[in-house]
C-alpha angles and dihedrals in degrees: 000000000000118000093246104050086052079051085053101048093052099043079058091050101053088046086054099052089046086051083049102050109029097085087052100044090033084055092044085056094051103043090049088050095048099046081042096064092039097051082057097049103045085036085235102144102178116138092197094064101061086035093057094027083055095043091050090049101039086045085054096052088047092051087043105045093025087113094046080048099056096027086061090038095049081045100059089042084049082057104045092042078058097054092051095055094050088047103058 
Protein backbone atom coordinates (compact mmCIF):
# COMPACT_ATOMS: atom_id res chain seq x y z
CA UNK A 1 0.00 0.00 0.00
CA UNK A 2 1.58 3.66 -0.95
CA UNK A 3 2.14 5.98 1.70
CA UNK A 4 -0.33 8.24 0.49
CA UNK A 5 -3.05 6.28 0.00
CA UNK A 6 -2.48 5.01 3.81
CA UNK A 7 -2.43 9.49 4.39
CA UNK A 8 -5.53 9.41 2.67
CA UNK A 9 -7.21 6.83 4.37
CA UNK A 10 -6.61 8.36 7.67
CA UNK A 11 -7.31 11.74 6.86
CA UNK A 12 -10.85 9.94 5.84
CA UNK A 13 -11.01 8.35 8.84
CA UNK A 14 -10.56 11.35 11.30
CA UNK A 15 -13.35 13.46 8.97
CA UNK A 16 -15.49 10.66 9.45
CA UNK A 17 -15.28 10.44 12.95
CA UNK A 18 -15.83 14.62 13.21
CA UNK A 19 -18.97 14.06 10.87
CA UNK A 20 -19.88 10.95 13.79
CA UNK A 21 -19.56 12.66 16.81
CA UNK A 22 -20.46 16.51 16.23
CA UNK A 23 -24.21 16.15 16.60
CA UNK A 24 -23.62 14.62 19.47
CA UNK A 25 -20.81 16.98 20.98
CA UNK A 26 -22.50 20.04 19.25
CA UNK A 27 -26.17 18.66 21.52
CA UNK A 28 -24.11 18.10 24.74
CA UNK A 29 -23.06 21.97 24.33
CA UNK A 30 -26.30 23.06 24.02
CA UNK A 31 -27.88 21.34 26.33
CA UNK A 32 -25.01 22.36 29.05
CA UNK A 33 -25.46 25.96 27.94
CA UNK A 34 -29.11 25.91 28.15
CA UNK A 35 -29.51 24.09 31.82
CA UNK A 36 -26.90 26.25 32.58
CA UNK A 37 -28.63 29.13 32.11
CA UNK A 38 -31.49 27.78 33.55
CA UNK A 39 -29.84 26.52 36.77
CA UNK A 40 -28.72 30.77 37.15
CA UNK A 41 -31.61 31.98 36.61
CA UNK A 42 -33.95 29.70 38.82
CA UNK A 43 -30.58 29.71 41.71
CA UNK A 44 -30.84 25.89 41.47
CA UNK A 45 -27.15 24.81 41.69
CA UNK A 46 -27.39 21.12 41.60
CA UNK A 47 -24.80 19.31 39.39
CA UNK A 48 -26.87 16.09 39.33
CA UNK A 49 -29.47 17.50 37.69
CA UNK A 50 -27.54 18.71 33.93
CA UNK A 51 -25.55 15.72 34.33
CA UNK A 52 -28.49 13.56 34.43
CA UNK A 53 -30.63 15.93 32.34
CA UNK A 54 -27.26 15.56 29.48
CA UNK A 55 -26.82 11.40 29.94
CA UNK A 56 -30.26 10.92 29.41
CA UNK A 57 -30.07 13.38 25.88
CA UNK A 58 -27.02 12.39 24.52
CA UNK A 59 -28.28 8.41 25.32
CA UNK A 60 -31.35 9.33 23.35
CA UNK A 61 -29.18 10.81 19.86
CA UNK A 62 -27.00 7.61 20.04
CA UNK A 63 -30.06 5.41 20.15
CA UNK A 64 -31.48 7.61 17.48
CA UNK A 65 -28.71 8.07 15.05
CA UNK A 66 -26.95 4.67 16.09
CA UNK A 67 -27.94 3.24 12.23
CA UNK A 68 -26.87 6.19 10.62
CA UNK A 69 -23.72 5.51 12.96
CA UNK A 70 -22.91 2.01 11.81
CA UNK A 71 -24.49 2.44 7.98
CA UNK A 72 -21.57 5.51 7.43
CA UNK A 73 -18.97 3.40 9.51
CA UNK A 74 -19.65 -0.19 7.41
CA UNK A 75 -19.46 2.32 4.30
CA UNK A 76 -16.11 3.66 4.79
CA UNK A 77 -14.78 -0.12 5.69
CA UNK A 78 -16.55 -1.05 2.60
CA UNK A 79 -14.18 1.62 1.06
CA UNK A 80 -11.20 0.94 2.37
CA UNK A 81 -11.77 -3.20 1.89
CA UNK A 82 -12.16 -1.99 -1.58
CA UNK A 83 -9.11 -0.27 -1.81
CA UNK A 84 -7.11 -3.40 -0.51
CA UNK A 85 -8.31 -5.56 -2.87
CA UNK A 86 -7.50 -3.12 -5.87
CA UNK A 87 -4.31 -2.63 -4.48
CA UNK A 88 -2.96 -6.05 -4.33
Amino acid sequence: MHPDSVLELTSNAMLLTLLLTAPIVIAAAALGLLLGLLQAVTSIQDQSIGSSVKLLVIGAMVALLGGWFGRQILAFAHRIFDQLMVGT
